[in-house]
C-alpha positions in Angstrom: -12.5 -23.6 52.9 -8.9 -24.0 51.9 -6.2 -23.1 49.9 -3.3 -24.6 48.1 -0.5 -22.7 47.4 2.1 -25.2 45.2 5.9 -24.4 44.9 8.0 -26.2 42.2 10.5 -28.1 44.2 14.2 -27.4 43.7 13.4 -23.7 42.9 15.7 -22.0 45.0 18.7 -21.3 42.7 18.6 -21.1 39.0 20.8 -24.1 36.8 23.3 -22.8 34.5 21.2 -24.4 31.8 18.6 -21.6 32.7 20.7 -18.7 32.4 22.3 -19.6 29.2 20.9 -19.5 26.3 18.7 -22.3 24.5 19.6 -23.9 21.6 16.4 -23.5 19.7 17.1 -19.8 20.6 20.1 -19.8 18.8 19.2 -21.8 16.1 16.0 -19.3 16.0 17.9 -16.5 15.8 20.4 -17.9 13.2 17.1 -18.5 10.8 16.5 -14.8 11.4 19.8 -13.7 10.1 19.4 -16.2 7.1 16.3 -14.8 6.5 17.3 -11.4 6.6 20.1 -11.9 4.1 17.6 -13.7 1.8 15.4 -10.6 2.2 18.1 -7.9 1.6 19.2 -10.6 -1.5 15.3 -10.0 -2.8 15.3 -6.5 -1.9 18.2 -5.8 -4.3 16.5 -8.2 -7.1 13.3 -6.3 -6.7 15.2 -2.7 -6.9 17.1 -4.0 -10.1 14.2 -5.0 -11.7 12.1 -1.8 -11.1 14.8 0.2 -12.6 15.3 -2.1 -15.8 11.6 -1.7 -16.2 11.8 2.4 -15.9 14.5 2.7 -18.2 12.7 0.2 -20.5 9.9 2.4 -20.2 11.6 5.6 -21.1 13.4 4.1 -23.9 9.4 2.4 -24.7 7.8 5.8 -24.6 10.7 7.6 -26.8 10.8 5.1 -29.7 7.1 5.2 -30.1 7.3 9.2 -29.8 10.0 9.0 -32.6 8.2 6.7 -34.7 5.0 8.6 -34.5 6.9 11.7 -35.6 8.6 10.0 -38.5 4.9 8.9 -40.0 3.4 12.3 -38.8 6.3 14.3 -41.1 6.1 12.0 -44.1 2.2 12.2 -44.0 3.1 16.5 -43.5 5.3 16.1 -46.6 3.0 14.3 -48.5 0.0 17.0 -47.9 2.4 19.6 -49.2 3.4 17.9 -52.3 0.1 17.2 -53.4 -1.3 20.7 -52.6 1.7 22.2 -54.6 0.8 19.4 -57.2 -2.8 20.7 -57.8 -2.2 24.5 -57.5 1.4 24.9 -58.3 1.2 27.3 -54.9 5.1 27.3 -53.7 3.3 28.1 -50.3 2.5 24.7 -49.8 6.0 23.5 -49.9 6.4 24.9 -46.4 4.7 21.8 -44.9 6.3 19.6 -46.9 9.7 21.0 -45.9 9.1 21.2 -42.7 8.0 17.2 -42.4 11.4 16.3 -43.9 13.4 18.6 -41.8 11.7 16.7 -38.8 11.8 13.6 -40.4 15.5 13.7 -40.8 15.7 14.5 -36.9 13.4 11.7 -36.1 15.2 8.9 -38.2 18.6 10.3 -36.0 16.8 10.3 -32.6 15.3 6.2 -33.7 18.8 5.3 -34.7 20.2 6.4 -31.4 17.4 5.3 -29.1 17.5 1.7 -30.6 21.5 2.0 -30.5 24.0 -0.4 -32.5 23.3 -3.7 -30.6 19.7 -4.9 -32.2 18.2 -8.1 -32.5 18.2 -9.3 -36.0 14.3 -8.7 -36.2 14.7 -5.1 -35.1 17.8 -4.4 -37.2 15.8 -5.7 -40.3 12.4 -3.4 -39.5 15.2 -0.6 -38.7 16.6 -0.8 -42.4 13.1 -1.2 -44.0 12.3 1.6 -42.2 15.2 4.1 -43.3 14.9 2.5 -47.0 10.9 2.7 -47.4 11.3 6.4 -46.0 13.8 7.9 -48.1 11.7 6.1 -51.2 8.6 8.2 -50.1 10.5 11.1 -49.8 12.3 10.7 -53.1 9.1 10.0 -55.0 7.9 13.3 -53.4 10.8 14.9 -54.5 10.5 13.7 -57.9 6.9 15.4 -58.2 7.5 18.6 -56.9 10.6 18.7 -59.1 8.1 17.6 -62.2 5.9 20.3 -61.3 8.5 23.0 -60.5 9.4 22.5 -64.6 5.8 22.4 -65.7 5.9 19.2 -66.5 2.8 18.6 -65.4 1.2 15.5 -67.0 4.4 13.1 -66.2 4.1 14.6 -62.5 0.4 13.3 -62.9 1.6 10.1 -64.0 3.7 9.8 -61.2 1.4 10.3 -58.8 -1.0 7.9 -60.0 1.4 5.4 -59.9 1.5 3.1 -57.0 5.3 4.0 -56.2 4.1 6.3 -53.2 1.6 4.4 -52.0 3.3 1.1 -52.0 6.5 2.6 -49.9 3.8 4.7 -47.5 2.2 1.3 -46.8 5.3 -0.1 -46.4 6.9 2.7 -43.8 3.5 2.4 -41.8 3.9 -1.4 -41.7 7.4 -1.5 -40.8 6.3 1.1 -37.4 3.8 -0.8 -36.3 5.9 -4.2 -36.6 8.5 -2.1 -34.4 6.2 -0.6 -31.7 4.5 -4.0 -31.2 8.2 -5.3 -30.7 8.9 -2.2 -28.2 5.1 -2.6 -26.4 6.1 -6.5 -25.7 9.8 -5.4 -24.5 7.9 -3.3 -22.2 5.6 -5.8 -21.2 8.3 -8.4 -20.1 10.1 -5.9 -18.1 7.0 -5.1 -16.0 6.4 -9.2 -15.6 10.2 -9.4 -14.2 9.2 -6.9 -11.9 5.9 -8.0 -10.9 7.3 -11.3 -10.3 10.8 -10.2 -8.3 7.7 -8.0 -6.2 5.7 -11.3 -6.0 9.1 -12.8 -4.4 9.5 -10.1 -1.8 6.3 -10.1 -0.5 6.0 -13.5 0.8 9.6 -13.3 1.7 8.9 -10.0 3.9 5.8 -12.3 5.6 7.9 -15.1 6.1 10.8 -12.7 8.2 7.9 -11.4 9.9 6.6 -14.4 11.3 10.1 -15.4 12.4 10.6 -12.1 13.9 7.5 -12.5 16.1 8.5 -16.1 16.9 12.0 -14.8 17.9 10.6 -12.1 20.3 7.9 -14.4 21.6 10.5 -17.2 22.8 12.3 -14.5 23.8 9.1 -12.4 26.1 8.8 -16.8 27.2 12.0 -16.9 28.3 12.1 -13.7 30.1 8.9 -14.4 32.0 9.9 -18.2 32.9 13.1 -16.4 34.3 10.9 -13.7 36.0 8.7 -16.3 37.6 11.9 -18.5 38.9 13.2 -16.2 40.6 10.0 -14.7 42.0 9.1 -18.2 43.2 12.8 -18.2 44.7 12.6 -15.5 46.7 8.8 -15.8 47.8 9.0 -19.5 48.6 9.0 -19.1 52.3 6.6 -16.2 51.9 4.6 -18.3 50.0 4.6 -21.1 52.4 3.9 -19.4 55.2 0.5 -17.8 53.5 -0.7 -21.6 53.0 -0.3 -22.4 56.6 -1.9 -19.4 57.8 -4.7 -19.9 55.2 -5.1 -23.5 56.2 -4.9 -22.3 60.3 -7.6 -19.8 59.7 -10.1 -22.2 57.5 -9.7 -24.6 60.7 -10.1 -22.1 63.5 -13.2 -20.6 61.5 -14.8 -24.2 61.1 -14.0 -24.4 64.6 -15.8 -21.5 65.5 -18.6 -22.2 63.2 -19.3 -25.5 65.5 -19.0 -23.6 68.8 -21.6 -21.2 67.8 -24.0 -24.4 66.7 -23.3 -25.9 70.1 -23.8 -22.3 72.1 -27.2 -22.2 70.3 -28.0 -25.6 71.3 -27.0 -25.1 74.5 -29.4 -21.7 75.3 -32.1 -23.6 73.6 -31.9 -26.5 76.0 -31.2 -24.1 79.0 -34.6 -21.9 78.0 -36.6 -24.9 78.3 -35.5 -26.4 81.5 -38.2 -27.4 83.6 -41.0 -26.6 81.3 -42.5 -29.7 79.9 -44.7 -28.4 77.7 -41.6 -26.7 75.4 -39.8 -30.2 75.5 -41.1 -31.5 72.5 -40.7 -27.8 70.3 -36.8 -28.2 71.9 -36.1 -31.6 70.8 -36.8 -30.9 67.6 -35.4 -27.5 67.7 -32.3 -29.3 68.8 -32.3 -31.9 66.1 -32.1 -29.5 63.6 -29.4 -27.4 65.1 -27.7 -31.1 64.5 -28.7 -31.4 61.4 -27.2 -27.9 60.3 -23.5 -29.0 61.8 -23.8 -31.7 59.9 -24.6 -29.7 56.7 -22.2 -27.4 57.3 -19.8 -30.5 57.9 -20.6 -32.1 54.4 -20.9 -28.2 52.6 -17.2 -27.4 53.9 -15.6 -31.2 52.5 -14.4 -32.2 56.1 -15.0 -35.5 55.7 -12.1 -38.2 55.3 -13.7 -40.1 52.1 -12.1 -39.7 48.8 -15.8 -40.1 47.1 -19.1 -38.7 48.2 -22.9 -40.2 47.7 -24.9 -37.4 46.3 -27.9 -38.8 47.9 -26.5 -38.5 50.9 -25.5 -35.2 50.3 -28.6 -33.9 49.3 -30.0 -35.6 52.5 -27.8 -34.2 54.9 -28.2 -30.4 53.1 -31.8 -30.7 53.4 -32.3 -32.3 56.7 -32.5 -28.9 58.8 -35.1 -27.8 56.8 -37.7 -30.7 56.1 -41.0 -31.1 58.2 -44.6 -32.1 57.6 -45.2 -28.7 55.9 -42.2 -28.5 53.6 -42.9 -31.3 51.2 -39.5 -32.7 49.7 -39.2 -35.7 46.9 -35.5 -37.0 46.3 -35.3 -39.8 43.8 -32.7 -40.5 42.0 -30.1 -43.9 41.3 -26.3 -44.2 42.8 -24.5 -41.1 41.9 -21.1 -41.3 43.5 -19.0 -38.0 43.1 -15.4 -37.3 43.2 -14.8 -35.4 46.7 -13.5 -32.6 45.0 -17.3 -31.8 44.1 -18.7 -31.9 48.1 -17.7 -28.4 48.2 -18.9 -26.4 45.2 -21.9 -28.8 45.3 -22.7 -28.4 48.7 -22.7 -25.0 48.4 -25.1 -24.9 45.3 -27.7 -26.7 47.3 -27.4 -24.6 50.4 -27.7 -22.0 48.7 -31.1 -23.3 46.8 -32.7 -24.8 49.9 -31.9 -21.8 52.0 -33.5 -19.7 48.8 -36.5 -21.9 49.0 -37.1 -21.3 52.5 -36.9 -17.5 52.2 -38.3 -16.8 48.7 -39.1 -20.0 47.2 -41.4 -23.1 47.7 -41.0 -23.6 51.0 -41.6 -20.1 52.0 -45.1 -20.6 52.4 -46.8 -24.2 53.9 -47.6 -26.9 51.0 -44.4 -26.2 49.0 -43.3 -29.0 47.2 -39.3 -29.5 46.1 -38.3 -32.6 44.0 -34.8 -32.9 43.1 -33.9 -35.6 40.8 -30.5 -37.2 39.7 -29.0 -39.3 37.2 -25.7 -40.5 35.6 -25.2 -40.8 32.0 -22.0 -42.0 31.0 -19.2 -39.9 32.8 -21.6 -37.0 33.6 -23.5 -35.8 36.1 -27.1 -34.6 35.7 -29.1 -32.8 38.5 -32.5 -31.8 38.7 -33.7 -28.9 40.9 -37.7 -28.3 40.7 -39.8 -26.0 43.1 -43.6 -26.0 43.2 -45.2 -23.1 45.4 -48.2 -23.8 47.3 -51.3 -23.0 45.7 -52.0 -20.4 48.0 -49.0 -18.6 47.2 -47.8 -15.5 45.1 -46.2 -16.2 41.6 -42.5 -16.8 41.8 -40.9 -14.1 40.0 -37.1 -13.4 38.6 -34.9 -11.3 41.1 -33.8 -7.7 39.4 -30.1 -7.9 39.9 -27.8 -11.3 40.4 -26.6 -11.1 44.5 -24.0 -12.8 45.7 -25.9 -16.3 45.9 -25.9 -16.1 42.2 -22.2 -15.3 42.1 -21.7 -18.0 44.5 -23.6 -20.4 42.0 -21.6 -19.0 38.9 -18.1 -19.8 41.5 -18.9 -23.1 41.9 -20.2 -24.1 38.4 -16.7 -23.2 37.4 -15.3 -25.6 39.6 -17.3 -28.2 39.0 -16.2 -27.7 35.1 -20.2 -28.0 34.0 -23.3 -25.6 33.9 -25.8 -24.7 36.0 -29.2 -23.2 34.3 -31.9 -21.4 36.3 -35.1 -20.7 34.8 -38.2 -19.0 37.0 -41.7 -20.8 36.3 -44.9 -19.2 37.3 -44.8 -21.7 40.6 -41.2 -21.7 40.9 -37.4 -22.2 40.4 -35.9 -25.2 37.7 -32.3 -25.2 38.4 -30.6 -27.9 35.8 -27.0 -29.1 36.8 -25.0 -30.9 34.0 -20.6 -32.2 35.0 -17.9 -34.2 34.6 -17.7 -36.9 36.8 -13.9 -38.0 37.6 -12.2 -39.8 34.9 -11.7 -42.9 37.3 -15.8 -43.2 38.4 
């Protein structure tokens, strides 16, 4: 057991260069005032653009309103002349004089709304407009003036003639040619401002981004800072925590191998003189051995830089073996990094100590064949009980105790995966890790 505790060298007092501020920092933050003044720049755009569209849409709607009043009062005017035409009824005069009041109010309102400063297209439709409507209106005129002095059959004639009906035709044209003109207007002014809106919204992402970026470098540099000068002050603390660590992971080893060799030592002294016990105490005593020597290899205090798995295995399962506790190792040269003696050594001990207890071995006849094999720069272990026939099906423990946490520990730091699966005669436990880069 040990623990490493590392301390960046020279971290006692912090550089000038720390304190001060980074230049990708500033140059950071100057792209976030750029970009804020390109947003504000695209802001304004935007706004500008949203308000030439809602005025285009108020002067849109009006000139439509007004147009659609001016053929709504001439088509008014018409259905009173022609009433008055057929019955001579001076009560039907009242629509036709209302339509050209309103006309006359319409034609003002269009001349204003469009104002002075027309394209030629519109200025032309404007004219033909104003021109085709007072001709409607004076053909009207004409015919109720025809009728008023009962001169009826030229008032026929004149209606028959295609005088009104050409310059209706033509007023109705000349609208339509105008609101199309208006309805496109309209239309451009919302593509401005769907496009300025297009602009923003990238633009707004964009500043977001940096934004996070900005704060992010800065949470880095705050936290790099924070940990200096935590590391600073704790150093000694720090250092001192490793050496009692270190102290205590000795003295318990230590202590460990004292307790073996008390044990050994009453087992000896129990037999003394009794001749018949010497053989049950000699190999009592060699596998007291054999478990200091498995703790030995489990706890990594051996002086090699590389370990032979097979001898590993061996030395884990030494205590353990006898004529009634069948074990079959095979397997080619496996040599592991000695960062793995410890994890590893722990996994078996745990699994042999589980197949004594629970497993094939609790019972005699047991068989356990572990297997191993390299393929390429991995690992690959093999784990296999088979219970005696004679005993009870093996069967998948409830909750996950702290053997199976110690299992999950060290397949983290072997940086590979340990499976279990439960057969009906026992455990399969399938290892699977990296090997060091240089084996």
């Amino acid at each position: 057991m040990k623990w490493n505790f590392e301390v960046p060298a020279g971290s006692g007092a912090l550089h000038w260069w720390q304190k001060a501020p980074r230049i990708p920092t500033l140059m950071l933050f100057g792209v976030v005032a750029l970009a804020l003044l390109g947003t504000f720049a695209l802001i304004l755009t935007t706004v500008e653009a949203e308000r030439t569209q809602r005025q285009q849409a108020v002067r849109t709607g009006a000139i439509l309103e007004s147009l659609d009043q001016i053929v709504r009062s001439t088509m008014s005017g018409e259905t009173g002349q022609r009433g008055y035409f057929i019955t001579s009824d001076e009560r039907y005069l009242a629509p036709y004089n209302e339509g050209k009041a309103s006309y006359g109010v319409q034609m003002a309102n269009l001349r204003q709304q469009l104002g002075t400063d027309l394209p030629p297209e519109q200025a032309e439709l404007l004219a033909d407009i104003d021109r085709l409507g007072d001709a409607k209106w004076a053909e009207m005129a004409g015919v109720i003036e025809l009728v008023g002095q009962r001169r009826i059959p030229e008032a026929h004639a004149r209606v028959l003639s295609d005088e009104g009906q050409l310059a209706m035709s033509g007023l109705r044209r000349a609208v339509v040619e105008l609101e199309a003109i208006e309805q496109v207007r309209l239309a451009q002014a919302v593509e401005r401002a769907a496009a300025a809106e297009a602009k923003i919204l990238p633009s707004l992402a964009a500043l977001f981004v940096v934004i996070v970026c900005a704060l992010a470098l800065g949470l880095w540099q705050a936290i790099r800072k924070a940990e200096a000068e935590a590391l600073a002050a704790n150093a000694a603390v720090i250092a001192e925590a490793r050496d009692r660590a270190d102290i205590l992971a000795k003295e318990l080893n230590h202590r460990v191998k004292n307790l073996f060799a008390v044990i050994l030592a009453i087992v000896k002294m129990s037999a003394r003189g009794d001749k018949a016990a010497a053989p049950a105490v000699d190999r009592i005593a060699k596998r007291i051995h054999a478990l200091v020597t498995s703790h030995e290899v489990t706890q990594g205090s051996g002086k090699d830089q590389t370990v032979d798995f097979a001898d590993l295995i061996a030395k884990v399962i030494a205590p353990y073996r006898s004529s009634s506790e069948r074990c079959d190792l095979s397997g080619g040269e496996l040599v592991l990094p000695g960062r793995h003696a410890v994890p590893l050594g722990l996994v078996l001990h745990e699994l042999v100590t589980n197949a004594v207890k629970y497993g094939a071995w609790a019972h005699p006849g047991g068989l356990v064949q572990v297997q191993w094999s390299r393929e390429g720069n991995r690992a690959k272990v093999l784990w296999e009980e088979t219970a005696a026939d004679n005993a009870p099906p093996a069967s998948e423990p409830g909750s996950e105790g702290f053997g199976s946490a110690l299992i999950r520990s060290s397949e983290r730091q072997l940086g590979g995966t340990i499976t279990r699966r439960f057969a009906e005669r026992g455990i399969v436990v399938e290892m699977d890790f990296l090997l060091a880069d240089n084996q």
